[in-house]
N, C-alpha and C positions, 0 to 999 in steps of 0.2 A: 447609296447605303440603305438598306433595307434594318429596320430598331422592329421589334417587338416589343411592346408596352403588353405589361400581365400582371397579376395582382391575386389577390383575393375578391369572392364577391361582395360588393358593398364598399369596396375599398376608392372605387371611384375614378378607373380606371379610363372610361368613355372619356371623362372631362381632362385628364391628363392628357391621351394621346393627341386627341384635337386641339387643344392647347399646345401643347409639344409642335405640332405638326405644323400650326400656322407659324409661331415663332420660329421657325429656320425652313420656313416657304416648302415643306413637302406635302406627296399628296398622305390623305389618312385614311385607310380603309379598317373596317374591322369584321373576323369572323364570327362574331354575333349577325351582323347585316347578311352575312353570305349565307349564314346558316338559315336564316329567313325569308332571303329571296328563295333559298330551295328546296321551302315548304311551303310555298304557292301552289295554287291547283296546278296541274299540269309539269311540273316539274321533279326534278328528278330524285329530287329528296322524297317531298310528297309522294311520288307512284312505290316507293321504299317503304315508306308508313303507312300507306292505304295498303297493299300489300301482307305487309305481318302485323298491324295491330289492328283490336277489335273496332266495331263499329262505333263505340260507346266513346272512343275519340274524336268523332267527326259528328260538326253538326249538321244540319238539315240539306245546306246549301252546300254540303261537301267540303266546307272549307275543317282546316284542323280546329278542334278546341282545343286551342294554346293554352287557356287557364286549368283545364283539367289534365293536359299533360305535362305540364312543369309539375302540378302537385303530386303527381306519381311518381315520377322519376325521381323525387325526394326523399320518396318514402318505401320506393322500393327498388333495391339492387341491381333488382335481376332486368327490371324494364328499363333502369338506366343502361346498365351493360348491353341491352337488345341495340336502345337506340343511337346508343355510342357507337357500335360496331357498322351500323346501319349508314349512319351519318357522318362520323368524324372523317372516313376516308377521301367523301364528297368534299368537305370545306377544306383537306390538305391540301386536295388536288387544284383546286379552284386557289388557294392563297400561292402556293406554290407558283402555277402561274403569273398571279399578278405581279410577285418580286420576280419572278425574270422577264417581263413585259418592261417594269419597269426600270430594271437592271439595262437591257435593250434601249432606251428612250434616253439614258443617263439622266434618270430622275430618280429623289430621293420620297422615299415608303417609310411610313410611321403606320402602322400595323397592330392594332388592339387584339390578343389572343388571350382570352382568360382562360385558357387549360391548355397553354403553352408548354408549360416544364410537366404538367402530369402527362401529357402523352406524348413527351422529349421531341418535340419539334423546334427545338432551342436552335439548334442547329441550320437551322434553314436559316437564320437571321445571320448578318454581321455585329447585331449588340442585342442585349435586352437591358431592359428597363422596366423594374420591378415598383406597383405600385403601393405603400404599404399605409394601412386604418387599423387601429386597435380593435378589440373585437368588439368592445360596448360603442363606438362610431357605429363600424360595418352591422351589426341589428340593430340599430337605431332607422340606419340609411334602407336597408331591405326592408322594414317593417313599414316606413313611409310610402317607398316606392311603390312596393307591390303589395302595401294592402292585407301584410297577413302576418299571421302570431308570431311570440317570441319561438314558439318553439316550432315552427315551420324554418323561421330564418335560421334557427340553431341548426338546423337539418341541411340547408340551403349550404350553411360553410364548412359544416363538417365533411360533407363530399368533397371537400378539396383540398389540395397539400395546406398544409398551415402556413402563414402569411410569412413567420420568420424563417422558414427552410429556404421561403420561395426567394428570399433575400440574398442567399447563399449564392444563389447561383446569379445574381444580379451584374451589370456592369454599371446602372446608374441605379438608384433609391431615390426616389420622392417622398417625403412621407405627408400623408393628405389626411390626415387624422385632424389636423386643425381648420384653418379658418381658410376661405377664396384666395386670399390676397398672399397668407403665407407660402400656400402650395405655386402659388404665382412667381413668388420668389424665387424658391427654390427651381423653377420651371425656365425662370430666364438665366439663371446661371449655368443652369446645364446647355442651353441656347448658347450664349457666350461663348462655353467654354468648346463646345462644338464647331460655333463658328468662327475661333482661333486654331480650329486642330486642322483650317481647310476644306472642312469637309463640305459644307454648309457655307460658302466664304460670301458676305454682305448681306446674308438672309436675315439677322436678328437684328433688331434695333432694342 
């Protein structure tokens, strides 16, 4: 069984799926990592962004300036839409793979996608699991993480479906707005209930 874990950003998704994934013994990958390993020098993301954007992204040694291309693509549209277009079809392809590798192997995939339902790859999964934060948690969480204003992180979530649509389309809910131990909870239940429906059978303790 291949789960999709998705969220909002800030909502806290990384620590749910890995969580999820050791609780009923699957592996976890996520296309945050994928998209990362494929903007390493020489690779094929990279030779796509060395390609169509300017200079003023790449520092000295060639490698990308990450910190000054997130803050663009925040604040502006049209260079999110470049490097969507650019990029998201590389991380399909690449995820796409992994769940039928793993599908082949008869092993279960817990799969971190934060722009799962905006660019409807829902469907590639057999479940999703939506991870959900209020909005004063999720910029509290952005603003620590990465270091930057409220009204960067306002920008950071506004580029994405709103956290309660993303609910809609959900088969399980976490909700990670509180405390370690409560999302822990609700984390081994869904484990349980998983590993009574067979699917997962001896994996949760």
């Amino acid at each position: 069984m291949n789960i999709a874990v998705t969220g909002g950003i800030g909502s806290g998704k990384s620590f749910v799926a890995e969580s999820l994934a050791k609780m009923i013994g699957a592996e976890s990958i996520s296309a945050d990592q994928i998209c990362r390993d494929l903007l390493k020098i020489g690779q094929l993301g990279y030779k796509e962004i060395r390609k169509h954007f300017a200079a003023d992204f790449f520092l000295a040694d060639g490698q990308l300036n990450r910190p000054l291309l997130r803050k663009a693509i925040f604040t502006s549209d049209t260079l999110r839409s470049q490097l969507d277009t650019l990029l998201h079809p590389l991380v399909h392809e690449e995820l796409l793979f992994r769940c039928k590798e793993a599908k082949k192997k008869d092993h279960n995939l817990v799969v971190e996608v934060p722009l799962l339902l905006e660019k409807g790859w829902q469907d590639d999964f057999d479940a999703t699991l939506v991870v959900y934060a209020d909005d004063k948690t999720c910029l509290k969480r952005i603003m620590d993480r990465d270091m930057v204003s409220v009204d960067d992180a306002c920008a950071s979530i506004a580029c994405q479906m709103p956290l309660p649509e993303k609910c809609e389309f959900a088969d399980w809910v976490i909700d990670n707005s509180g405390s370690y131990d409560e999302s822990l909870k609700q984390l081994e239940q869904l484990a349980e209930e998983l590993s009574k429906s067979n699917i997962f059978p001896g994996k949760h303790k």
